[in-house]
ZAMARGU-4260 file (C-alpha; in steps of 0.2 Angstrom, whole numbers, plus 5000, padded with zeros to 4 digits):
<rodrens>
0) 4960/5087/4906 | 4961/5068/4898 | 4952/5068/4882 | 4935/5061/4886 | 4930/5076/4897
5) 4923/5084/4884 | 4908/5073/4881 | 4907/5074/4900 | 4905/5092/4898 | 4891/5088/4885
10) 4882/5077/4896 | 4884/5088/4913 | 4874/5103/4904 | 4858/5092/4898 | 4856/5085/4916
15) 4853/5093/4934 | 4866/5093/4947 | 4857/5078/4956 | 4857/5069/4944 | 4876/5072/4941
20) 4880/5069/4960 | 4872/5052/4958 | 4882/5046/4943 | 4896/5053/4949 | 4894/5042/4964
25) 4893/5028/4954 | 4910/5030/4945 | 4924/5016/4952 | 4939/5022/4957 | 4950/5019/4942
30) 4968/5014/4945 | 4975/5025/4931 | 4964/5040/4941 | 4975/5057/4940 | 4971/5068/4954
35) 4977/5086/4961 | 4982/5084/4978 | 4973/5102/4981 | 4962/5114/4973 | 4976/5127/4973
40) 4984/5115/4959 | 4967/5113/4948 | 4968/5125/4936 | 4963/5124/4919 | 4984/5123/4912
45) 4988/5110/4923 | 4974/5100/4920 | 4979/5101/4901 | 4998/5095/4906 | 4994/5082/4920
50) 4980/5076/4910 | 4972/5076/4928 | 4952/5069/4935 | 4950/5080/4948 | 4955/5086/4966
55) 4956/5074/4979 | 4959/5088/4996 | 4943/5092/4992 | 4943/5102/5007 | 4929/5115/5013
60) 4931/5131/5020 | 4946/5132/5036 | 4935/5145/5046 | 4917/5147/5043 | 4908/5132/5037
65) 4893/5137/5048 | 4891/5154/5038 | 4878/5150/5023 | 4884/5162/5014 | 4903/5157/5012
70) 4898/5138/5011 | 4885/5142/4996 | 4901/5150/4988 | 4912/5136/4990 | 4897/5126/4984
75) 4895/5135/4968 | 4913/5133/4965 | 4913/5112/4968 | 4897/5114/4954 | 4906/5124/4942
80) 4920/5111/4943 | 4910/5096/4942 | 4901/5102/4930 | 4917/5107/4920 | 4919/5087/4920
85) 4930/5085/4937 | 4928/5072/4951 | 4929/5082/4966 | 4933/5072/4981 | 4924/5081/4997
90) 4934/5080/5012 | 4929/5077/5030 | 4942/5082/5044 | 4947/5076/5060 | 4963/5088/5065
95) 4959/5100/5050 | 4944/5105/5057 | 4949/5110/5074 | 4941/5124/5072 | 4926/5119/5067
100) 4923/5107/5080 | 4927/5122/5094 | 4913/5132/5084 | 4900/5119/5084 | 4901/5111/5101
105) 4895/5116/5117 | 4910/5112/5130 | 4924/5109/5116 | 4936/5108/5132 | 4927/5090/5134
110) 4934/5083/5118 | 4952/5086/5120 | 4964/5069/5124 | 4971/5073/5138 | 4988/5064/5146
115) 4990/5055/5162 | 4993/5073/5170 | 4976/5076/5165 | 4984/5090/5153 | 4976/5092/5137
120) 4989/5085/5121 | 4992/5100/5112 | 4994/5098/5093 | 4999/5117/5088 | 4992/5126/5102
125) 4984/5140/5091 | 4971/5149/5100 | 4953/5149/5092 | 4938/5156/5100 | 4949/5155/5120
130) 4954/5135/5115 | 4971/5129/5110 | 4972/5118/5097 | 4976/5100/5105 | 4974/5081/5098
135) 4954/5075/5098 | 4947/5065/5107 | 4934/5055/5100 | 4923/5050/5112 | 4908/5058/5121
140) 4890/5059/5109 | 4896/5077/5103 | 4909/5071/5092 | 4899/5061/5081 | 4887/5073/5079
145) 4900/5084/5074 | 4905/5074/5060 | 4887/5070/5055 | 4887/5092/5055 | 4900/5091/5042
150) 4892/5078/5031 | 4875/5091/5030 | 4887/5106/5027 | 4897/5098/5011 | 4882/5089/5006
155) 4876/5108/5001 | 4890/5105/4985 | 4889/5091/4971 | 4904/5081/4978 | 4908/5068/4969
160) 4916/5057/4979 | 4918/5057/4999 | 4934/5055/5009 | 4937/5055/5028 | 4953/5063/5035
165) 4960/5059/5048 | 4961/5048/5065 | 4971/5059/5072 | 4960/5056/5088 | 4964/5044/5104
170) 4970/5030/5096 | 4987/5037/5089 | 4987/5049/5107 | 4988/5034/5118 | 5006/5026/5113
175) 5012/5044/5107 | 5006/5055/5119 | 5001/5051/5136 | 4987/5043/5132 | 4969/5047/5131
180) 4962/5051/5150 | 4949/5063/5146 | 4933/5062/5155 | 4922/5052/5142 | 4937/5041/5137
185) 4937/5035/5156 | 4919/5035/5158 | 4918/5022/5142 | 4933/5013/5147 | 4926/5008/5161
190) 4909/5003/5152 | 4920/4994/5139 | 4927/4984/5156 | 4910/4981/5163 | 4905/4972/5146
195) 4922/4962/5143 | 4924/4954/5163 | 4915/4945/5174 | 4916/4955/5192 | 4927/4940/5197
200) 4940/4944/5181 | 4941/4961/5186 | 4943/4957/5202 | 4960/4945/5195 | 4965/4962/5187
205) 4966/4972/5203 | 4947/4981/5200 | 4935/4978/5214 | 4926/4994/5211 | 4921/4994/5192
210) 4908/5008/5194 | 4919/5021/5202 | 4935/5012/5192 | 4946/5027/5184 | 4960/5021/5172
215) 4971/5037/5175 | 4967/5036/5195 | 4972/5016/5191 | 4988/5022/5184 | 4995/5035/5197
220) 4990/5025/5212 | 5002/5007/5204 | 5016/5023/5202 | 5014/5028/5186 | 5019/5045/5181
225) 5018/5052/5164 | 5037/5048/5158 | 5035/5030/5163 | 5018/5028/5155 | 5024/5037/5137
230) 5042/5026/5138 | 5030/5009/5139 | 5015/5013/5129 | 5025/5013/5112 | 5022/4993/5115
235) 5007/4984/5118 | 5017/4974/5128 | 5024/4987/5138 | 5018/4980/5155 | 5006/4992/5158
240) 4992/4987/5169 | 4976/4986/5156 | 4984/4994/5144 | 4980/4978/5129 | 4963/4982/5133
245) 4965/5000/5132 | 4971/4999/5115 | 4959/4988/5108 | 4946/4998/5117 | 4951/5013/5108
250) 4953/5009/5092 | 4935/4997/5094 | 4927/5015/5099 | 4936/5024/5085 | 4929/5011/5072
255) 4910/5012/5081 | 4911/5031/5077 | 4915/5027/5058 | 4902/5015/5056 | 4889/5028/5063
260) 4895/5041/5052 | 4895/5029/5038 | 4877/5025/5039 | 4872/5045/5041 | 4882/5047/5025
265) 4871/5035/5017 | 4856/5044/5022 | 4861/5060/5015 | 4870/5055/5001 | 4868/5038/4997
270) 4877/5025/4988 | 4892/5039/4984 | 4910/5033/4986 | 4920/5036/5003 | 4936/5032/5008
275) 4946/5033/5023 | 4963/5036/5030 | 4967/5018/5035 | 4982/5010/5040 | 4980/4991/5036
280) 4996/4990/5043 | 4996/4997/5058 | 4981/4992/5069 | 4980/5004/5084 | 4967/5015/5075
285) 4953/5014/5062 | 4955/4997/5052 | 4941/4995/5039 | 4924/4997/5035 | 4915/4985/5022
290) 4908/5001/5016 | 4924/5009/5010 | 4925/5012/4991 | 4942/5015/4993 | 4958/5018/5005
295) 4964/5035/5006 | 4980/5038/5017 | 4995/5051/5021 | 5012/5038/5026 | 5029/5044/5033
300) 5039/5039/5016 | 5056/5036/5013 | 5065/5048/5006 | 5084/5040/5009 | 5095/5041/4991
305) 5099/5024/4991 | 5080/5017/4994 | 5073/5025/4980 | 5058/5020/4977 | 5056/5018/4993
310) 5050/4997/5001 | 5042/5006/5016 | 5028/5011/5006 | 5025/4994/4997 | 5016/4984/5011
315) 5002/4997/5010 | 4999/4994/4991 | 5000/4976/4996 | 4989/4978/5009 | 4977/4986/4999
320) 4975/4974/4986 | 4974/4961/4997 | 4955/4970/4999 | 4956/4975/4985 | 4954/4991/4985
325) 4962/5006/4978 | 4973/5018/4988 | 4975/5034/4986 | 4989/5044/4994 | 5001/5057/4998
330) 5019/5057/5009 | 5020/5066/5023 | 5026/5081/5023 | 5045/5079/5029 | 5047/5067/5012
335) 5046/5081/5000 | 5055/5093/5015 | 5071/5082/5010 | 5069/5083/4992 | 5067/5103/4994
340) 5084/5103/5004 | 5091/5093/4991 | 5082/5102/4975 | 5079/5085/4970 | 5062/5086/4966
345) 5065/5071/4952 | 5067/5056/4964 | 5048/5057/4967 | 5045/5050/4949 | 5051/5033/4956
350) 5041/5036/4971 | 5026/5039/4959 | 5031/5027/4945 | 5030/5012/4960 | 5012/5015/4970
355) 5004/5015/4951 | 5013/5001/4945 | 5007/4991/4962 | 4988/4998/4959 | 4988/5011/4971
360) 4986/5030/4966 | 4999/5046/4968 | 4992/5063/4968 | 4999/5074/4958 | 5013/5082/4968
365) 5011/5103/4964 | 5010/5115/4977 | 5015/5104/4991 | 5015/5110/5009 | 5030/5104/5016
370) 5026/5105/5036 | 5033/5120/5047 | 5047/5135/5043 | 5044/5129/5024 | 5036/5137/5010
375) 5022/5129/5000 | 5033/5121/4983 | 5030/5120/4966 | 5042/5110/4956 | 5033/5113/4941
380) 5024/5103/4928 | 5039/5100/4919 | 5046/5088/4933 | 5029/5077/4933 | 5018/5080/4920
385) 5026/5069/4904 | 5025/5056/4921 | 5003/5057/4922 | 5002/5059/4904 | 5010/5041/4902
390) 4999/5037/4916 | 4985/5042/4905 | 4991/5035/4890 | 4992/5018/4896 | 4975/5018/4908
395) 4970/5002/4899 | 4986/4993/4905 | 4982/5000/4922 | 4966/4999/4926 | 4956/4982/4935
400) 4973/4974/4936 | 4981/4963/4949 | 4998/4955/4954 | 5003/4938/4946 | 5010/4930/4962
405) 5015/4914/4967 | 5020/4918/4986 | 5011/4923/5000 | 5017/4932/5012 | 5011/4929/5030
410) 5009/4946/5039 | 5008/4948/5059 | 4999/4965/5062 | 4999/4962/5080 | 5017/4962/5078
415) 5017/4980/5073 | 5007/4983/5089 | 5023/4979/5097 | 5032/4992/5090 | 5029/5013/5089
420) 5027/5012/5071 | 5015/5016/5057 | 5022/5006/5045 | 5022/4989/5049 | 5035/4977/5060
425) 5053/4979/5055 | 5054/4965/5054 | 5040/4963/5039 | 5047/4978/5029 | 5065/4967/5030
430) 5056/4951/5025 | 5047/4962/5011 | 5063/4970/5004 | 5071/4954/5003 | 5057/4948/4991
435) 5056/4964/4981 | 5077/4963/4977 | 5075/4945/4971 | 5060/4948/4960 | 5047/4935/4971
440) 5031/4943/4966 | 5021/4940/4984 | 5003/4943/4989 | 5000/4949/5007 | 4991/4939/5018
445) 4986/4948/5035 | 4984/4939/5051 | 4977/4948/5065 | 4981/4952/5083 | 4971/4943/5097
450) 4957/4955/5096 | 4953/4953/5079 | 4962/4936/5075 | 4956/4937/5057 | 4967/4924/5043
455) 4966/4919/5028 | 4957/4902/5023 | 4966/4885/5019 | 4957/4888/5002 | 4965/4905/4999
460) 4983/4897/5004 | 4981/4884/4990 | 4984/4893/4975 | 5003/4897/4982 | 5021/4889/4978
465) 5028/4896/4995 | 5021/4904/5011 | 5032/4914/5018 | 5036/4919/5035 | 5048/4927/5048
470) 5052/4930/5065 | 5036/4938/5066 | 5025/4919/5065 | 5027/4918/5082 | 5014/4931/5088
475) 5002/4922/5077 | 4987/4914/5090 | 4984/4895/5089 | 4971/4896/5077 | 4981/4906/5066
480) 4995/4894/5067 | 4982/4880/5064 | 4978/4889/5047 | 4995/4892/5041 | 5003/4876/5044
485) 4989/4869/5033 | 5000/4874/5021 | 5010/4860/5027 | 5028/4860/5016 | 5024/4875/5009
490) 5028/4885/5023 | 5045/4892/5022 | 5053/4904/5031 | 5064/4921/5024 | 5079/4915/5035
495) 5079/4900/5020 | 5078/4907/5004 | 5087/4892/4995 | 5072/4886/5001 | 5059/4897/4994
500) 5067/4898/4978 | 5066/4879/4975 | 5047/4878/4978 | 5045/4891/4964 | 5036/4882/4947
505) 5044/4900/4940 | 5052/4918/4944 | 5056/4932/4934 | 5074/4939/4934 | 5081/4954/4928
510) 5099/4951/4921 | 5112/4963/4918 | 5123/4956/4906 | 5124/4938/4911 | 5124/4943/4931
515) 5108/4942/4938 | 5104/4961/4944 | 5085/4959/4953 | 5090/4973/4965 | 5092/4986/4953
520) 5076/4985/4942 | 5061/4976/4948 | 5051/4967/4935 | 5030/4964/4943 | 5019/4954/4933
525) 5003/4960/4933 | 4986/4953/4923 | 4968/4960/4921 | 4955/4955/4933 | 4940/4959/4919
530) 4945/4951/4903 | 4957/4935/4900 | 4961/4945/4882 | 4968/4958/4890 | 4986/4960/4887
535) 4998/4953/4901 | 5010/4966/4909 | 5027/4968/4917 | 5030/4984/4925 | 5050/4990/4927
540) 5053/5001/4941 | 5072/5006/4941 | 5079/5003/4960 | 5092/5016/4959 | 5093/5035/4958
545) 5107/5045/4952 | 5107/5059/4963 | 5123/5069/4957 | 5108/5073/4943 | 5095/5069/4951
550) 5088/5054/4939 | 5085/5037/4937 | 5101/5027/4935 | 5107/5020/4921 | 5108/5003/4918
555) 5116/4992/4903 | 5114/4977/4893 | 5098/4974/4902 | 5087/4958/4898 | 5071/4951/4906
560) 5068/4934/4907 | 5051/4927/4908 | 5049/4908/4911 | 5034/4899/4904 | 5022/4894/4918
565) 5021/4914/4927 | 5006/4918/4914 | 4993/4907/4909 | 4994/4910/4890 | 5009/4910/4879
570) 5015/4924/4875 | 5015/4931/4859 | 5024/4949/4859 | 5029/4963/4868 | 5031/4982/4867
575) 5040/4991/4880 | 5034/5007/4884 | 5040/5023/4893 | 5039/5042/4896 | 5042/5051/4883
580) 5048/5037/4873 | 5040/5029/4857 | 5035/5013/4860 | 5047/4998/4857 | 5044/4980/4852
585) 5054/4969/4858 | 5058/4950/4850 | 5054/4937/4858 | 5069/4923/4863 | 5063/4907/4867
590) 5072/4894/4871 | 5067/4874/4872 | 5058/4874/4891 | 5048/4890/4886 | 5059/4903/4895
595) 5058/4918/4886 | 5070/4932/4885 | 5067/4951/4882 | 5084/4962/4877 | 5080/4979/4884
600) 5097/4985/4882 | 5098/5003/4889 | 5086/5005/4905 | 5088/5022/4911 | 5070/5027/4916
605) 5061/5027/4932 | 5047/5016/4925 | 5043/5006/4910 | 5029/4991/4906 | 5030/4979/4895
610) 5015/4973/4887 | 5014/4956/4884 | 5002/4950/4872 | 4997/4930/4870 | 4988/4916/4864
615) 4973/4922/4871 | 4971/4940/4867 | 4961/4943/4849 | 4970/4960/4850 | 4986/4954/4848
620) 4986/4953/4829 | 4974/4959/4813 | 4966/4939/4809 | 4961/4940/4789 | 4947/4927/4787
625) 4945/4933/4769 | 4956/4931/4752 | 4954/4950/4750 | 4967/4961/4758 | 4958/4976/4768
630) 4968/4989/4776 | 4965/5001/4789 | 4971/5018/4791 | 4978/5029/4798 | 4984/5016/4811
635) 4986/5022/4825 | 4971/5033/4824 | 4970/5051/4830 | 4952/5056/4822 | 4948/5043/4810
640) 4951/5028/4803 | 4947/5023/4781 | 4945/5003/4776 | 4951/5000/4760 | 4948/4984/4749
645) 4930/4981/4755 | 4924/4980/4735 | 4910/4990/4735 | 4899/4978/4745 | 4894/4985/4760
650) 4901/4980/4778 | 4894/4979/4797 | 4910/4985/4806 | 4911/4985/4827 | 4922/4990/4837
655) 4926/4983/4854 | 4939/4987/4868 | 4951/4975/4876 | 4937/4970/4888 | 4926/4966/4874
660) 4912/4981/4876 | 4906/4985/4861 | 4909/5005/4859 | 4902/5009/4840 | 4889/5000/4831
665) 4893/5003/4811 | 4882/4996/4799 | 4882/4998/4781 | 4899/5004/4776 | 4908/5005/4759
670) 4925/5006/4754 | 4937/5021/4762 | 4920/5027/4773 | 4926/5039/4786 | 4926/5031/4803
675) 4925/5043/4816 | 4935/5040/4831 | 4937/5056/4838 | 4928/5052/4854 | 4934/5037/4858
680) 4948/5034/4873 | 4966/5033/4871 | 4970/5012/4869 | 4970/4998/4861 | 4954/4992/4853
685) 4948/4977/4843 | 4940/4981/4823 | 4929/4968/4819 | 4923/4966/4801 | 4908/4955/4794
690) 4897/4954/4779 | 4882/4943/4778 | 4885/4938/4795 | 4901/4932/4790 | 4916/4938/4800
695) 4929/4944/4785 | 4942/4950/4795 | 4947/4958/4812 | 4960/4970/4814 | 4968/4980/4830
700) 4968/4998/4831 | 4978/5009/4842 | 4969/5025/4848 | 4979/5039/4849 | 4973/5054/4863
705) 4964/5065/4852
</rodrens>
């Protein structure tokens, strides 16, 4: 476990569980958070080697959350855990719990999706209790107050943190599957109708019955069979009758059902952190509650040699800080299934090495279920484990950061309605990977469909060089376009990227040799959101993957260069850091119009960052105020730091970190006083020493993980 859990140990036997559940509650979701993917993973070795928080599936019990005796168990065992010092992230279920949901209601067979034959959509077809296990539907009262069932039954444990999984429900079933034709989902279509039209409007759209109307009876009678609907309904422009307002109906029904469940979880546990499994990027089902901590999501992942790390994945991070909010997540199965084939279990370090260097968080890959005729695989914590502890090591170069971007990125989502996907507009993920392989560091700026027509403001647009668009501006609504051509000259499109290029004030390039070589290393500039100190950072995340040995390419005579204007301070060093690698500074070449150049040389990691220090960070350098020369040692510090040449006269020493918190008070101390640092976090900190309210000297101290 990282190194601070044994004071949490400390404090988690002097207090009662509630009072544990509440601060736990409280804790942000860090970006540097290491987190088991299971339980099955979390034992007490691999929390030493991953240097791991906790366990994100935290799921309860597959059969028999109504039996108080098994839940208690599984309760006592979510105690001992937390109490142990690990974030436990309780887990509610949509498809998961089929079983539950046949246990608890009273006509199950009610809340099955049902296709246009008026078949139920099977998912597995496993019998429980005389039902086969089919895709939920998640209308009708009984379904909410199923999930309000499983909020009481894992509020029986000291959960620290609460997350919703998944909407595997009507509103992926109705462009998949056949649809959604169960009885409530008609009965609250038609209510939906009756709210949106006028009796004349309905009357334009072919329904002069509204209180009898029924969508599937609708359907068959224009000569609709199953086939025809399922071949069309992967659009929303498929030229089904209604079928707009059928999608915005169930996804509007879907995000009603969260909010409920939001405001019941707040009753019983309040203020604690939830996430869900939404897809900003994909708007048929749940979108986004205000009240969501975090995001949490499961995305089909690219696993293709030659895209590795993968760009599918990357408009999610984006998305995600664009709310800013954290995501955690996990492939899908069939990603990890390839690399099993392959027994390349190593080209998941770049997938891992990319969502934390875009703020977004992958859970540790151990024990991972690979989907049907597989077994569950463990490539050992050899393959990932040196990966999390650099994770850990560098949490202060991670954590409350953002993207330094001088491009926005105008993103359609109601063209992704358009398509069958999960993952955006092919178009957008084109658009994307064209500005990721020539280093344009972008923010994403989402533009919603007709139903929701959110944008972002003129104000918000300001701050940009270049707004970028493609072919996927056209299915932006009036006022949308309004908005974005406020941008006026800024607005350029991807066809055009002389174009874009020439509006930049600077872009970082990647160089190998003297070719310019963005497509094989990306280089993101990232800064802190809490402290203009903070050290700047440029995260390297190596493009291509060797897979005759399965590793990260090797690339030579690599150089970075780093134009003036992309930070707002000058920049005063850098250290390049990587896995299992000491840290290396790097010299600064500056040439006359501030353009600085950093020789890497040899690049043959997944990852690597950079950390930039500058004109404004006091941690940059020791600053001696004083003729006398005081030293500090050992430096870095495992346990404890001396001062030497303090004279005998006695000193106040603080300590601050890179934020500027003060996290020891020292007064009083005399030459080669023993300074304990045993408890302090892995990082960088800021040694401040005074003497009759005089400031002497101020010196930086690197704290190793004790």
């Amino acid at each position: 476990m990282k190194n601070s859990l044994p004071v949490y140990r400390v404090i988690f036997s002097l207090i009662t569980f509630f009072s544990l559940n509440i601060n736990a509650q409280n804790t942000p979701i860090k970006k540097s958070m290491i987190l088991f993917t299971q339980k099955s993973s979390a034992t007490p070795f691999n929390y030493d080697k991953y240097k791991a928080d906790g366990i994100f599936w935290g799921h309860m019990l597959h059969n028999g959350i109504d039996s108080d005796v098994e839940m208690n168990n599984w309760a006592a065992d979510v105690s001992n855990r937390v109490s142990n010092g690990e974030y436990f992230f309780g887990r509610l279920e949509f498809d998961w719990g089929w079983k539950w949901m046949i246990d608890f209601m009273n006509d199950p067979g009610a809340y099955w999706a049902q296709d246009l034959n008026g078949n139920n959509i099977l998912w597995t077809g496993t019998i429980h209790n005389g039902h086969a296990h089919s895709w939920q539907s998640h209308h009708g009262p009984e379904f909410l107050e199923w999930l309000k069932y499983q909020v009481d039954r894992i509020d029986l444990a000291p959960i620290t943190h609460l997350m919703i999984d998944s909407q595997t429900s009507a509103s992926r079933t109705l462009h998949w599957l056949g649809g959604d034709f169960s009885v409530h989902s008609m009965n609250n279509f038609r209510e939906y109708l009756k709210g949106k039209y006028t009796i004349t409007e309905l009357s334009a759209l072919d329904i002069n019955d509204i209180d009898n109307f029924n969508y599937r009876n609708f359907l068959i009678s224009k000569g609709y069979t199953l086939n025809s609907y399922k071949q069309q309904a992967l659009s929303i422009a498929g030229n089904i009758p209604l079928y707009d307002d059928f999608v915005y109906f169930q996804r509007q029904a879907l995000n009603d059902v969260m909010e409920e469940l939001f405001e019941y979880i707040d009753t019983k546990m309040p203020g604690i952190a939830i996430g869900a499994t939404t897809n900003l990027v994909e708007p048929r089902g749940f979108i986004f509650s205000e009240r969501q901590t975090y995001l949490a999501g499961e995305f089909f992942h690219d696993h293709d040699v030659n895209q590795s790390p993968p760009f599918k994945t990357m408009l999610h991070f984006k998305a995600a800080e664009a709310l800013d909010k954290t995501l955690i997540y996990f492939p899908y199965p069939d990603a990890f299934a390839a690399l099993y084939d392959r027994s390349a279990p190593k080209q998941a370090r770049g997938w891992i090495a990319q969502a934390y260097a875009m703020g977004s968080i992958f859970t540790i890959p151990e024990n991972i279920w690979l989907g049907g005729g597989y077994p569950v695989w463990s490539p050992g914590w050899q393959v990932y484990s040196d990966l999390y502890e650099f994770i850990d090591d560098n949490s202060e170069l991670l954590d409350d950061y953002k993207a330094v971007s001088n491009v926005a990125l105008a993103y359609s989502v109601y063209a992704s309605l358009l398509e069958g996907g999960m993952d955006g507009s092919a178009t957008a993920r084109q658009t994307l990977q064209n500005l990721v392989e020539d280093n344009i560091s972008f923010d994403l700026k989402i533009f919603g469909d007709p139903d929701r027509p959110i944008a972002p403001t003129t104000q918000q647009l300001e701050p940009y060089d270049a707004v970028v668009t493609d072919n996927d501006v056209q299915y932006l609504t009036n006022d949308q376009n309004v908005i974005l051509n406020s941008a006026g000259a800024k607005v350029v499109s991807i066809n055009n990227p002389n174009a874009i290029t020439q509006r930049l004030s600077w872009k970082i390039d990647v160089l190998s040799g003297n070719t310019i070589s963005n497509h094989l290393i990306s280089a993101l500039p990232r800064k802190s959101t809490k402290s203009d100190a903070a050290p700047y950072v440029l995260h390297l995340l190596n493009r291509k993957y060797n897979q005759s040995v399965d590793e990260a390419q090797t690339h030579n005579n690599i150089s970075v260069k780093i134009p003036e204007a992309t930070f707002p301070n000058t920049i005063t060093g850098a250290k390049l850091h990587r896995p299992n690698s000491t840290p290396i500074d790097l010299v600064l070449n500056t040439d006359n119009s501030g353009l600085i150049t950093l020789n890497i040389g040899t690049f043959d990691a997944f990852w690597g960052i950079i950390e930039l220090t500058h004109s404004g960070s006091l941690s940059t350098n020791d600053v001696n105020l004083n003729t006398q020369k005081i030293v500090m040692y050992p430096n870095p510090s495992d346990e404890f730091i001396m001062l030497s040449g303090l004279d005998g006269f006695d000193n106040n020493v603080s300590i601050t970190d890179i934020f500027g918190k003060v996290v020891m008070q020292l007064p009083n101390i005399k030459d080669k006083s023993i300074i304990n640092t045993q408890n302090l976090p892995s990082g960088i900190y800021i040694v401040k020493i005074t003497r009759n309210n005089t400031l002497i000297d101020i010196k930086k101290l690197v704290k190793n993980q004790g």
